[in-house]
TORPA-293907 format. One line per 3 residues: number of its first residue (from 1); their letters; for each residue x, y, z of N, C-alpha, C, O. Coordinates in pm, whole numbers, plus 50000, padded with zeros to 5 digits. Each point is the difference from the previous one (the first is absolute). Example, Ala and Ser with C-alpha at 12.3 -4.5 7.8 and 13.67 -1.06 7.14 Angstrom:
BEGIN
1) AS) 51319,49431,50780,49911,50119,50000,50090,50120,50000,50104,49998,50066; 49861,50107,49862,50082,50119,50006,49923,50109,50073,50051,50111,50017
//
This chain:
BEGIN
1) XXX) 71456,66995,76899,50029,50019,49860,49940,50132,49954,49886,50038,50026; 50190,50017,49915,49962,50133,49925,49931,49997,49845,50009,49900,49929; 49919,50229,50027,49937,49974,49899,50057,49970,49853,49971,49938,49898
4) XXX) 50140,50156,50161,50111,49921,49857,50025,49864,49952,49989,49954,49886; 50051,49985,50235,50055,49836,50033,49887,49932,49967,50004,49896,49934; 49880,50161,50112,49887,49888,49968,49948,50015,49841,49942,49899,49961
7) XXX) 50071,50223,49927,49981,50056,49903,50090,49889,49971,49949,49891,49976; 50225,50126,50024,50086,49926,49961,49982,49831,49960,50032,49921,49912; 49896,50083,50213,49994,49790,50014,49902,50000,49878,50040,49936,49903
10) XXX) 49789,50150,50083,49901,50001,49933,50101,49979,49849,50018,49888,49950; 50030,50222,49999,50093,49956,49866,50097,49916,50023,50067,50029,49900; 50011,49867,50168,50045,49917,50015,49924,49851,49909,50028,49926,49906
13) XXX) 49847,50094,50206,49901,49862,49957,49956,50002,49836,49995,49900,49928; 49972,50243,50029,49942,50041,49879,50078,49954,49918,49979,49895,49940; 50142,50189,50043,50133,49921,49916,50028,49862,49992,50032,49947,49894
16) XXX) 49956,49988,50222,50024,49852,49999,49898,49898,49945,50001,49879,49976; 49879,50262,50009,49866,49893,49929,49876,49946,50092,49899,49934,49977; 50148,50116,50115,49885,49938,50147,49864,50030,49965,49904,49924,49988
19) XXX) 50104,50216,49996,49873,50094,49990,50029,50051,49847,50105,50035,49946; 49759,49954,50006,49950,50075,49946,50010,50200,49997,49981,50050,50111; 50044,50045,49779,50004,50103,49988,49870,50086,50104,50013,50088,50085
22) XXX) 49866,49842,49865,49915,50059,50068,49990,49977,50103,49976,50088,50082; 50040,49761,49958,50023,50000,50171,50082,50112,50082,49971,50058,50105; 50156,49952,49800,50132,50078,50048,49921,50154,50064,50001,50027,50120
25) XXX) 49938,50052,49783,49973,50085,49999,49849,49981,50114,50009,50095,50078; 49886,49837,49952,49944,49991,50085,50062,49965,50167,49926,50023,50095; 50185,49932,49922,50086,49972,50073,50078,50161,50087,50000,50055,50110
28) XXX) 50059,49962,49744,50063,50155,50020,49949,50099,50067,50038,50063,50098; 49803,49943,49790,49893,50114,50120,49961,49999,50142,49976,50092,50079; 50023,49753,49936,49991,49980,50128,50094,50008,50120,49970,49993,50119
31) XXX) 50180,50026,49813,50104,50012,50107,49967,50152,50000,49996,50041,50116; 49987,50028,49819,50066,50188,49931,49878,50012,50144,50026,50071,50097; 49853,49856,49895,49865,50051,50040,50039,50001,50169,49979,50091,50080
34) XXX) 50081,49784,49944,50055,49945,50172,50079,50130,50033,49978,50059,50106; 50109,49983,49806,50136,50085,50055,49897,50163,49996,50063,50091,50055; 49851,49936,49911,49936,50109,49933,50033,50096,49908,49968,50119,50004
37) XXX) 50104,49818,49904,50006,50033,49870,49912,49942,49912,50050,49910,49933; 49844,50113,50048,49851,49991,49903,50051,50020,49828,50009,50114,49953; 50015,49796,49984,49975,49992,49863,49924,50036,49974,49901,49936,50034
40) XXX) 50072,50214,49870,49878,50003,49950,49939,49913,49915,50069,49898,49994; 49799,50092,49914,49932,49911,49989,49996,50001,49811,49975,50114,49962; 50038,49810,49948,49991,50009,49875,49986,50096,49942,50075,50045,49914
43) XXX) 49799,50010,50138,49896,50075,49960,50023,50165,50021,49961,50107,49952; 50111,49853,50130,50076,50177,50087,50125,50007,49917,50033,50118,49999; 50065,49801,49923,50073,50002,49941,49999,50039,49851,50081,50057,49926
46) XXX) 49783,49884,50058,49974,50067,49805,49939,50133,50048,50057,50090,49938; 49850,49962,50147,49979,50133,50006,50122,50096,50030,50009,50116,49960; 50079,49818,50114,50121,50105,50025,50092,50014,49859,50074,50093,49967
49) XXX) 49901,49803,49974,50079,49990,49867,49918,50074,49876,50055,50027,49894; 49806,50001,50134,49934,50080,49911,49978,50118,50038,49938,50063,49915; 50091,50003,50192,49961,50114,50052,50156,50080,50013,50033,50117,49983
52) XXX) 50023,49794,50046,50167,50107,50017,50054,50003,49843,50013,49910,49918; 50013,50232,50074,50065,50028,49899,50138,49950,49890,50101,50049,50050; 49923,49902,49870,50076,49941,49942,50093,50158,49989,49939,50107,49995
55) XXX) 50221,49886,50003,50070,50108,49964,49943,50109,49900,49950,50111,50016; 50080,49807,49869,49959,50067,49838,49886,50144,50058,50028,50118,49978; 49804,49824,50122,49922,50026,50033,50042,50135,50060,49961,50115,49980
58) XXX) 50132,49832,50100,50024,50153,50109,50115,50065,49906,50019,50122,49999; 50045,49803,49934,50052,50120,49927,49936,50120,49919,50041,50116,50002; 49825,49825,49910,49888,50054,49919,49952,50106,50097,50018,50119,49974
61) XXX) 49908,49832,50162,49940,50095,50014,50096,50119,50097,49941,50108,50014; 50172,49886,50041,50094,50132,50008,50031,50043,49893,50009,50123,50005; 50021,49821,49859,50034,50095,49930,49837,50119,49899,50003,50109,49942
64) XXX) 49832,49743,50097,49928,50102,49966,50007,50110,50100,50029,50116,49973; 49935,49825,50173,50019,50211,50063,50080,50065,49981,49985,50121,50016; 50152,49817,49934,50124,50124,49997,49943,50049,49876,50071,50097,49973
67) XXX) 49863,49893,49959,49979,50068,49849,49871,50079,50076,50002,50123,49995; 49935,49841,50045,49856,50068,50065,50036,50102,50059,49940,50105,49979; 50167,49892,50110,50066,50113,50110,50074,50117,49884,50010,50122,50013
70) XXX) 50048,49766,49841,50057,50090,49982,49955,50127,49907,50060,50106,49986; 49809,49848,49951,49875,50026,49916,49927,50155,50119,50010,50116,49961; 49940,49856,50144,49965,50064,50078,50119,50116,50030,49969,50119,49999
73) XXX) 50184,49832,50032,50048,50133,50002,50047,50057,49846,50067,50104,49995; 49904,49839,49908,50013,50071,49856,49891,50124,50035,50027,50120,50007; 49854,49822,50010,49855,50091,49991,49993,50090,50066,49939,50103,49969
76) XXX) 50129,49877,50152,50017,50134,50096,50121,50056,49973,50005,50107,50062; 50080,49876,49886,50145,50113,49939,49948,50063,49920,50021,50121,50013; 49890,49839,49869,49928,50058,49892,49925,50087,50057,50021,50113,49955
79) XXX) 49885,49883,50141,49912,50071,50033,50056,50118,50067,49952,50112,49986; 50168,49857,50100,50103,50086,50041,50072,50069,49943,50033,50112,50039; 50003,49838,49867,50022,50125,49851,49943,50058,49912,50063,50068,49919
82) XXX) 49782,49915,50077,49895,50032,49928,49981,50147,50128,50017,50118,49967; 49956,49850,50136,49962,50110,50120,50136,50103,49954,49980,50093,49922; 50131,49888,50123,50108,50082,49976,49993,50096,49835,50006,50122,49982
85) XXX) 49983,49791,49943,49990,50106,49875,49865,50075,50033,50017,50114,49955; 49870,49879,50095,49928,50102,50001,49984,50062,50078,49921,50094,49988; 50170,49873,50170,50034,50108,50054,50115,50111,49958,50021,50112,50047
88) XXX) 50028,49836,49880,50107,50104,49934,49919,50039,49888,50065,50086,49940; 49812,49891,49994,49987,50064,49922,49915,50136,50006,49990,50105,49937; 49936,49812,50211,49914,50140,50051,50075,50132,50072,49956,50110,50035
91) XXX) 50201,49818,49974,50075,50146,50028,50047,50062,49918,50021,50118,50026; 50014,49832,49843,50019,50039,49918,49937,50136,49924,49895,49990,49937; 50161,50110,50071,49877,50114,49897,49989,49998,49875,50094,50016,49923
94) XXX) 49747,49957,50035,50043,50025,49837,49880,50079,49950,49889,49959,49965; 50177,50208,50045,49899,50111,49988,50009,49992,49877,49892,50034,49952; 50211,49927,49938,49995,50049,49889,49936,49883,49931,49958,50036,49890
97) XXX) 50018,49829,50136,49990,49904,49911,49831,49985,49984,49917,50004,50091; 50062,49979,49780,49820,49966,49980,49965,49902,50052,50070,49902,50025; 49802,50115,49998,49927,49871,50044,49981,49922,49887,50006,50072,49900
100) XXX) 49966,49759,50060,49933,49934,49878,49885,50044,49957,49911,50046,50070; 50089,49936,49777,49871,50068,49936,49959,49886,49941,50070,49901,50017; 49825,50090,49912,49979,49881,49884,50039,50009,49938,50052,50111,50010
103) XXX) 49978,49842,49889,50055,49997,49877,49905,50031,49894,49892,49944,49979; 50182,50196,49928,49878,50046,49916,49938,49936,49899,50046,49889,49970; 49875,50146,49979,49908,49908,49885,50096,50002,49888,50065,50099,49967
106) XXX) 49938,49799,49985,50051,50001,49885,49936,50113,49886,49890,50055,49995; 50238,49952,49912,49975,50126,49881,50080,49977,49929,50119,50029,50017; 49839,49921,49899,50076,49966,49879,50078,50162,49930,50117,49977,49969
109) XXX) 49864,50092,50018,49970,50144,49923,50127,50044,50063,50086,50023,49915; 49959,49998,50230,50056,50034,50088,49994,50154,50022,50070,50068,50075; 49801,49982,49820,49955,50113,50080,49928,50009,50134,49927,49920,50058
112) XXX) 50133,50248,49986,49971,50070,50143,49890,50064,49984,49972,50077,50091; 49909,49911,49767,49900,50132,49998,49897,49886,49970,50027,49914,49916; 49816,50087,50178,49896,49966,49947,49979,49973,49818,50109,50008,49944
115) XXX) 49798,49968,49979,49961,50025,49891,49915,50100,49992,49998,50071,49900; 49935,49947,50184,49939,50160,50051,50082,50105,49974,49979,50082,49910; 50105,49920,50158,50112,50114,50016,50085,50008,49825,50008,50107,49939
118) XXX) 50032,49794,50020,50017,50011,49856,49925,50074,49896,50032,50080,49912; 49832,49855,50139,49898,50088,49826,50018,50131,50096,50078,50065,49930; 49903,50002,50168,49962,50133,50057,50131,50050,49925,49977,50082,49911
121) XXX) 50198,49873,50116,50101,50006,49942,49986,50052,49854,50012,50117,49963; 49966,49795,49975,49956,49983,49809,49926,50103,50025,50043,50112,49973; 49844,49873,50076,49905,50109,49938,50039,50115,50054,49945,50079,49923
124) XXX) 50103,49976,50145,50073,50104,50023,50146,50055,49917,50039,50115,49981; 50001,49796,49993,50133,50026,49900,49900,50039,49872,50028,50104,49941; 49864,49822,50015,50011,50017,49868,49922,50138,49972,49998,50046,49886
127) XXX) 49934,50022,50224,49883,50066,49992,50078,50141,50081,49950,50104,50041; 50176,49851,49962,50103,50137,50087,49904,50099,50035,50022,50114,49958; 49868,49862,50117,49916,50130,50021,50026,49994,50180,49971,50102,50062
130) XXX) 50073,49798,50004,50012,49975,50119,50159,49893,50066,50023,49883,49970; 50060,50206,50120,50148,49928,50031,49908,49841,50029,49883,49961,50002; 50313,49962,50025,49937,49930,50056,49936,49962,50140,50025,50074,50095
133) XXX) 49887,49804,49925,50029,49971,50153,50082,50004,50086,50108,50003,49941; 49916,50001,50206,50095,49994,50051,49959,49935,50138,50026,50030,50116; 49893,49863,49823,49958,49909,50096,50136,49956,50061,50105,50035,49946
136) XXX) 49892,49877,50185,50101,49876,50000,50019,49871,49885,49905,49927,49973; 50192,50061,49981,50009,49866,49941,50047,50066,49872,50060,49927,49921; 49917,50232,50039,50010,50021,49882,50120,50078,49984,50054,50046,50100
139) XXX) 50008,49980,49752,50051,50039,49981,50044,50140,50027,49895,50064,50007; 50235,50041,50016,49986,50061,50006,49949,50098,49903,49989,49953,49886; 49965,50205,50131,49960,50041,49876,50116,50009,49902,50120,49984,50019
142) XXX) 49820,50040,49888,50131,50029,49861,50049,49891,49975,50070,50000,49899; 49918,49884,50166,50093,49877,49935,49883,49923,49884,49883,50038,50002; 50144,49896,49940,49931,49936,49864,49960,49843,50112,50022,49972,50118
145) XXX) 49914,49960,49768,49953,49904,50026,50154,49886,49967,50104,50017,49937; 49829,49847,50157,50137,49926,49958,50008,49941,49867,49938,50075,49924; 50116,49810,50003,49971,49942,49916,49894,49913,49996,49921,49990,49906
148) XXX) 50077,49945,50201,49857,49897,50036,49867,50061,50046,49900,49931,49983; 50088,50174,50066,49918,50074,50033,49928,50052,49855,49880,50016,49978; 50226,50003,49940,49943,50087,49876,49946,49924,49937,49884,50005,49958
151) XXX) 50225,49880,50021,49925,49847,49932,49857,49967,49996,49940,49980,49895; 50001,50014,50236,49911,49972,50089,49861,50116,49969,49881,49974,49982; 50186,50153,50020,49899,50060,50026,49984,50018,49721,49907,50051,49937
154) XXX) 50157,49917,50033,49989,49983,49836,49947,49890,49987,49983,49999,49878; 49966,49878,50170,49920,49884,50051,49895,50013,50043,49923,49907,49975; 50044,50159,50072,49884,50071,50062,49891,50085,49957,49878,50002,50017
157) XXX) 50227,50086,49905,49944,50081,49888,49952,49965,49874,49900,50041,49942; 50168,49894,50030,49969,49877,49874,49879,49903,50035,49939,49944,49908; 50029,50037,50212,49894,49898,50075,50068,49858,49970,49933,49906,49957
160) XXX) 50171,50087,50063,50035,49867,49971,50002,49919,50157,50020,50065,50103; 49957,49799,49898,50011,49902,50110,50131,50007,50082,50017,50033,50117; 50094,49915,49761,50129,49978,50080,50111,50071,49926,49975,50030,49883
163) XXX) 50085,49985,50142,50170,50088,49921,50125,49896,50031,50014,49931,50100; 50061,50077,49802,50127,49900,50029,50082,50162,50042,49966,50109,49953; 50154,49865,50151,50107,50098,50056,50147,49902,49988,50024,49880,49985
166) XXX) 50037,50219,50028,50164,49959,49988,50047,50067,50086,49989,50122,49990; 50074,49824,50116,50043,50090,50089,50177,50023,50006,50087,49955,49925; 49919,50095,50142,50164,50069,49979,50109,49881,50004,50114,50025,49958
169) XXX) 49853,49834,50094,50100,49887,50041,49969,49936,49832,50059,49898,49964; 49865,50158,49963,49927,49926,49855,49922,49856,50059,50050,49901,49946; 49839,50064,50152,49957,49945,50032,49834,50086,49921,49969,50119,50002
172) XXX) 49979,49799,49956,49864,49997,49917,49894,49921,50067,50009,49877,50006; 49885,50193,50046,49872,49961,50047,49895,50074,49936,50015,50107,49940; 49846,49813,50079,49889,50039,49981,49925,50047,50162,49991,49929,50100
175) XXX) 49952,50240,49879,49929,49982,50079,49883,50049,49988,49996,50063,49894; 49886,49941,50172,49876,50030,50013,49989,50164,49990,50089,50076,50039; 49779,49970,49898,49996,50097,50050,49855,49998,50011,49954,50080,49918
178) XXX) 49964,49868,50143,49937,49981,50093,50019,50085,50157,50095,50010,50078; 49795,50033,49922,50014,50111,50175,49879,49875,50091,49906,49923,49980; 50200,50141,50148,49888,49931,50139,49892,50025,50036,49941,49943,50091
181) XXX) 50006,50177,49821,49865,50074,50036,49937,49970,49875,49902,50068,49970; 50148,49822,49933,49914,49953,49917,49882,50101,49917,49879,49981,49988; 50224,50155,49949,49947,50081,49967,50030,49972,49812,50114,50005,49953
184) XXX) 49786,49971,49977,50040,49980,49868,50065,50073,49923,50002,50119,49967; 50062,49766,50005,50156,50107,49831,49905,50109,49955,49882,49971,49988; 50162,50160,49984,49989,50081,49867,49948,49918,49897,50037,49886,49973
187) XXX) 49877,50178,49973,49920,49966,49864,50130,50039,49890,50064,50105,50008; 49956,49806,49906,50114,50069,49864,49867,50113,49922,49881,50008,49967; 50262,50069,50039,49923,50104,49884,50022,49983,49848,50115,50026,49964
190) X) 49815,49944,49957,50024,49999,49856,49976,49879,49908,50023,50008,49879
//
C-alpha cells in the first residue's frame, strides 16, 4: 500500500466517524513520517506563518527601495548638474562682470558728499575767497549745490536739529542734520 491509499483509508474512517479529528491528524503524521515525508510540527508552522512575508508586506517594501533607489539617483543627477553648471561656469569668461559688494549703508539724503565735504562746500561758496573742492564724491567745479544739499546745509546754519525736504516725486521727509563726527550745530547768531 502506498502513502496515498493509506492517507485515503485514514479520511475514509474520519468521515465515517471512527476516529476522532485529532486522532486523524496524529495518525496522518505518522504515515507522512513512515513514507519520509515529515510534517512539520505546530510550532514550525506559526513561525513560518509569522516570519514569511504577507504580499501587501513585499509589496511595501519594493516599492520603499524603489523610492530609495529612486531618491539616491535624484541626488546624484542633481549633483551631476550642480558639477556641470560649474564646470561651464569656470569656462566661462567674465572679465567684464564685478565681483559682489555689500550692500551700502543706508542714506536717507541720497547724497554722494560727506557732511564734511558740504560745510568745506558752503563755506567756500559763501566766503568765494577759495574754488571748490575737487575731492572724489564732489561736485564738479562751477556747478551749485543741489536742492537737498542746500536745504541741509540752511539747517545747519540756522543750528537747527532736523529740516522737512520735498523731493522731486513730491514725497516729504524729515531728516537729521546731525553729523557722524558728532561735531555740534552752529551757535544761532542773534
Amino acid at each position: 500500500m502506498t502513502m496515498k491509499e493509506e492517507l485515503a483509508a485514514l479520511k475514509k474512517k474520519r468521515d465515517a466517524g471512527d476516529i476522532t479529528a485529532f486522532k486523524f491528524r496524529q495518525a496522518e503524521r505518522r504515515i507522512k513520517k513512515k513514507y519520509g515525508v515529515d510534517a512539520p510540527s505546530n510550532v514550525t508552522k506559526i513561525f513560518r506563518a509569522l516570519t514569511t512575508p504577507s504580499p501587501k508586506s513585499v509589496k511595501s517594501k519594493t516599492a520603499a527601495k524603489a523610492a530609495k533607489t529612486k531618491a539616491e539617483n535624484a541626488s546624484s543627477d542633481r549633483q551631476l548638474i550642480a558639477k556641470a553648471r560649474n564646470e561651464k561656469a569656470k569656462q566661462t569668461p567674465r572679465a567684464g562682470t564685478p565681483t559682489k559688494r555689500a550692500a551700502p549703508k543706508f542714506n536717507p539724503s541720497g547724497m554722494k558728499m560727506s557732511t564734511k565735504d558740504i560745510e568745506k562746500e558752503l563755506t567756500s561758496k559763501f566766503n568765494k575767497s577759495s574754488p571748490p573742492s575737487s575731492k572724489r564724491g564732489s561736485k564738479s567745479s562751477g556747478s551749485k549745490l543741489s536742492k537737498f544739499e542746500q536745504a541741509f546745509a540752511d539747517a545747519r546754519k540756522a543750528g537747527k536739529k532736523t529740516f522737512k525736504f520735498t523731493n522731486r516725486a513730491g514725497n516729504t521727509a524729515t531728516y537729521t542734520t546731525e553729523r557722524g563726527d558728532k561735531k555740534p550745530l552752529p551757535k544761532k547768531k542773534g
